[in-house]
C-alpha positions as CSV (number, residue, x, y, z in Angstrom):
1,X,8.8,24.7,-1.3
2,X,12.6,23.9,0.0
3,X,14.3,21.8,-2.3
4,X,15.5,19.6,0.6
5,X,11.8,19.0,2.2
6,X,10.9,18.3,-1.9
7,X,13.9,16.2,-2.0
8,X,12.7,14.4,1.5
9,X,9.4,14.0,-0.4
10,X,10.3,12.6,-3.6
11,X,12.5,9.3,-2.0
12,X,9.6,9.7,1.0
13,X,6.9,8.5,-2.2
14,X,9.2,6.7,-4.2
15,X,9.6,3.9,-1.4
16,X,5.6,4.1,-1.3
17,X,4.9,3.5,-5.0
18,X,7.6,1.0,-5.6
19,X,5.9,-1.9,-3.1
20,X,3.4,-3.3,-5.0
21,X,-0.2,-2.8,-4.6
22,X,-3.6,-3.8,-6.3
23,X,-2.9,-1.1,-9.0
24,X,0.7,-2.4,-10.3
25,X,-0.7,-6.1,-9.4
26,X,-2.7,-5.0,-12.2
27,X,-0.6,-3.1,-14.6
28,X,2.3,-6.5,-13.9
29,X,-0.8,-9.2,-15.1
30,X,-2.4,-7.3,-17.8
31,X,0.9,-6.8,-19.4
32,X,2.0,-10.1,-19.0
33,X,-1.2,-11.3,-20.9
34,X,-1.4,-9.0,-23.2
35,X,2.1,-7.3,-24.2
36,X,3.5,-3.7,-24.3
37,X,0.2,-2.4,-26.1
38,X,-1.7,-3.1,-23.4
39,X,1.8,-1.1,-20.9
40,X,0.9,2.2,-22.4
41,X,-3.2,1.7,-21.9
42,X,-2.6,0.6,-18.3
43,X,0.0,3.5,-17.4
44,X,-2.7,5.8,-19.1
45,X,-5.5,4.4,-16.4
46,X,-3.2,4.5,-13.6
47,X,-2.1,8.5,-14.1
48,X,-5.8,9.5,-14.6
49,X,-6.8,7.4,-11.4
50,X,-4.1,8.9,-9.0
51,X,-5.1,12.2,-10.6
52,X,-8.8,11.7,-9.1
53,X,-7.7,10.1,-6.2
54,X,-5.3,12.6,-5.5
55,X,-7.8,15.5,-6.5
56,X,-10.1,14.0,-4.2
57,X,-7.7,14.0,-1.4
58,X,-7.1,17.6,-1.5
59,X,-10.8,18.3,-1.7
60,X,-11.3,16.6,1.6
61,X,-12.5,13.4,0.6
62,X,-9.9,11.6,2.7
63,X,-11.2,13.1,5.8
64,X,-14.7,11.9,5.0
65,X,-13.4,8.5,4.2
66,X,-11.5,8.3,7.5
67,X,-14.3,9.3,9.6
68,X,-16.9,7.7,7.6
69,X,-17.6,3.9,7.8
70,X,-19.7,3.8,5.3
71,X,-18.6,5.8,2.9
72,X,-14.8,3.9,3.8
73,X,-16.5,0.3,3.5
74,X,-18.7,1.5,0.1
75,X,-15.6,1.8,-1.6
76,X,-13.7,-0.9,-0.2
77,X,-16.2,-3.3,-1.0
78,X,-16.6,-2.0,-4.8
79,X,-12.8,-2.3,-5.2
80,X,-12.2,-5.6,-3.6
81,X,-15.2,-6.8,-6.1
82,X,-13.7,-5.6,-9.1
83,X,-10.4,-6.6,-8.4
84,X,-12.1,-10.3,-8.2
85,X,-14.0,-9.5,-11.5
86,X,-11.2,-8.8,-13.0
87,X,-9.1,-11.8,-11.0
88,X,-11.8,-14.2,-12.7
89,X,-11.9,-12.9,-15.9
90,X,-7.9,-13.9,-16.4
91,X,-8.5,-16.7,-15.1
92,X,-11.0,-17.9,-18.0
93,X,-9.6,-16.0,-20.5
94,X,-7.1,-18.3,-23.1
95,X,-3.2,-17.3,-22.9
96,X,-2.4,-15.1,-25.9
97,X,0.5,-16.4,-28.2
98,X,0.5,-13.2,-30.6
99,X,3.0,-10.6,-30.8
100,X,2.6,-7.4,-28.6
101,X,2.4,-5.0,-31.3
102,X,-0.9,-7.4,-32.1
103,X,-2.8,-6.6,-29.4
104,X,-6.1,-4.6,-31.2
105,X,-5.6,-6.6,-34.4
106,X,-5.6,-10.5,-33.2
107,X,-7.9,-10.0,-30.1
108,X,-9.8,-7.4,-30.7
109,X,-9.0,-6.1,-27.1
110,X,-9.8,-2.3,-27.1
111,X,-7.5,-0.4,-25.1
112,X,-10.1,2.1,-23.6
113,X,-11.4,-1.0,-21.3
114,X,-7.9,-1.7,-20.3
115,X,-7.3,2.1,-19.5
116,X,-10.8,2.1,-17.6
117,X,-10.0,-0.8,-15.4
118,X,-6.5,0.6,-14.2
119,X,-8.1,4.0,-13.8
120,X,-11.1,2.3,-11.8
121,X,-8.7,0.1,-9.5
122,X,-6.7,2.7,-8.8
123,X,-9.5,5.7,-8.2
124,X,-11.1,2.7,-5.9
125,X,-8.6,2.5,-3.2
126,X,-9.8,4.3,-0.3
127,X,-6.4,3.7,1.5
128,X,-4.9,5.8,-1.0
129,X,-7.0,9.1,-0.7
130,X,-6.3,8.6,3.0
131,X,-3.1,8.1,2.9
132,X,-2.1,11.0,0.5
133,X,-4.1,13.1,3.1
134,X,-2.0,11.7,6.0
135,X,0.8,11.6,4.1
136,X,1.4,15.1,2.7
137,X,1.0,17.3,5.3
138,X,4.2,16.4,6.8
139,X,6.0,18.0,4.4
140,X,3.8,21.4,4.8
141,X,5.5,24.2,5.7
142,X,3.0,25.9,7.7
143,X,4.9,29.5,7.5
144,X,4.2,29.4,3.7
145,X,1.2,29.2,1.4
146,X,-0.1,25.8,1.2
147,X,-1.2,25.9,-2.2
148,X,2.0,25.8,-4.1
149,X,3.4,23.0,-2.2
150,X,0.5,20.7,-2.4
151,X,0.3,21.0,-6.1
152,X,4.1,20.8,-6.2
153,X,4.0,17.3,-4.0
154,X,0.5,16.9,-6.0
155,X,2.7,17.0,-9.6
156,X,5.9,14.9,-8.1
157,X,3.7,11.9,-6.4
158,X,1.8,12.0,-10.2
159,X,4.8,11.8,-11.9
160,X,6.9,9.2,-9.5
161,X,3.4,7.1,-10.1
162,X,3.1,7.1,-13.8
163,X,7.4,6.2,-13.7
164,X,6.8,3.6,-10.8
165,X,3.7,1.9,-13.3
166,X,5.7,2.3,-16.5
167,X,9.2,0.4,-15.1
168,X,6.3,-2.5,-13.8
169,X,4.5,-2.6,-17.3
170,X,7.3,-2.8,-19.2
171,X,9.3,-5.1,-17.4
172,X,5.9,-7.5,-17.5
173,X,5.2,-7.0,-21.1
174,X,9.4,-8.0,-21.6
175,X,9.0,-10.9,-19.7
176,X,5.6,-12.1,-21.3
177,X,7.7,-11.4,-25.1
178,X,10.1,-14.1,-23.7
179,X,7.5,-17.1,-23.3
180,X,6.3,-18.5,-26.1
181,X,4.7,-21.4,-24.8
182,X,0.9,-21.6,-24.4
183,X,1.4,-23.9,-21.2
184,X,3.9,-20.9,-19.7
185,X,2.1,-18.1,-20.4
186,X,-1.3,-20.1,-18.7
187,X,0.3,-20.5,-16.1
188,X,1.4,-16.7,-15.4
189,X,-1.7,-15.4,-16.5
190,X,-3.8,-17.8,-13.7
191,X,-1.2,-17.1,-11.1
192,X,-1.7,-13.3,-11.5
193,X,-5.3,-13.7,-11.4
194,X,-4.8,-15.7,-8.2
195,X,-2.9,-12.5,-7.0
196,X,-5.7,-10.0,-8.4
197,X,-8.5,-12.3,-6.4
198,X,-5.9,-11.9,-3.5
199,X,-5.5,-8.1,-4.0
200,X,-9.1,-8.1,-3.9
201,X,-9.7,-10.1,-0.6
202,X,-6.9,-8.2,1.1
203,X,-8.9,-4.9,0.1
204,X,-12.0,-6.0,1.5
205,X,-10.3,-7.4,4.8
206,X,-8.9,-3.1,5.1
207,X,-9.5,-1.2,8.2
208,X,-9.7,2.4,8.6
């Protein structure tokens, strides 16, 4: 692969992953209620569900999605619920006051359900199998093998996502080590389960 079509690539998928979507609405409210413990779970769900959702991509999946409706709507409609699951479930859970470093000890939040719900939102999003199968082949040179350059854009878009989740988790869990008070911190943690509930309506009203 040329380094200035990988080049065009890599700033091509930056601007992608660095507008927010349903998986770094996520990563920004977890962290926020629950600290940088939680950043590393939620960066460790959102690498393994780009992995499958990029894996699936390259198997074809994408193509079924985009001519399949109901295969498309199946897992739109399992997303968009989760995301409201999970929208609901900050919404009635208390604001945490301890320390980040506190997370397992004071809460008993484990981190493998944080690390399955980023995975899950993330492995959900049908517009992002389809995408990644729209996207990519732009970049194909069609006079070389394919396989090396889809597993090179395959490696970069992995990497720019885990980066592009890590700067968002971090910066949340920095912000929520700020606040102290209870009322504050409620009020974050409702508003981003407002914008998880939102994330999830906007992901049931997608079209193919």
């Amino acid at each position: 692969m040329e380094w200035s079509v990988w080049l065009a690539f890599l700033v091509a998928a930056t601007l992608v992953l660095i507008v927010p979507g349903p998986t770094i609405l996520l990563v920004i409210t977890q962290s926020i209620q629950h600290g940088r413990a939680a950043a590393l779970s939620l960066v460790g769900g959102v690498a393994l569900g780009d992995f499958i959702a990029v894996s699936a991509s390259l198997l074809g999946l994408g193509v079924i999605l985009a001519t399949s409706a109901i295969l498309f709507n199946l897992m739109k409609w399992v997303g968009a619920a989760y995301l409201i699951y999970l929208g609901i479930q900050m919404w009635r859970s208390p604001p945490a006051l301890e320390p980040s470093g506190q997370l397992n000890r004071a809460s008993g939040i484990k981190h493998a359900r944080m690390f399955g719900q980023a995975c899950l939102v993330t492995a959900l999003n049908p517009k992002g199998i389809i995408f990644f199968m729209a996207f990519v082949p732009q970049f194909i040179n069609p006079h070389a093998p394919a396989t090396p350059q889809l597993l090179t854009m395959a490696a970069t878009f992995l990497i720019l996502a885990v980066v592009n989740a890590g700067l968002y988790a971090f910066f949340a869990a920095a912000v929520r080590d700020k606040l102290q008070r209870r009322d504050v911190r409620a009020v974050l943690q409702r508003g981003g389960g407002t914008a998880l509930i939102g994330a999830g309506i906007a992901t049931a009203a997608l079209q193919r």
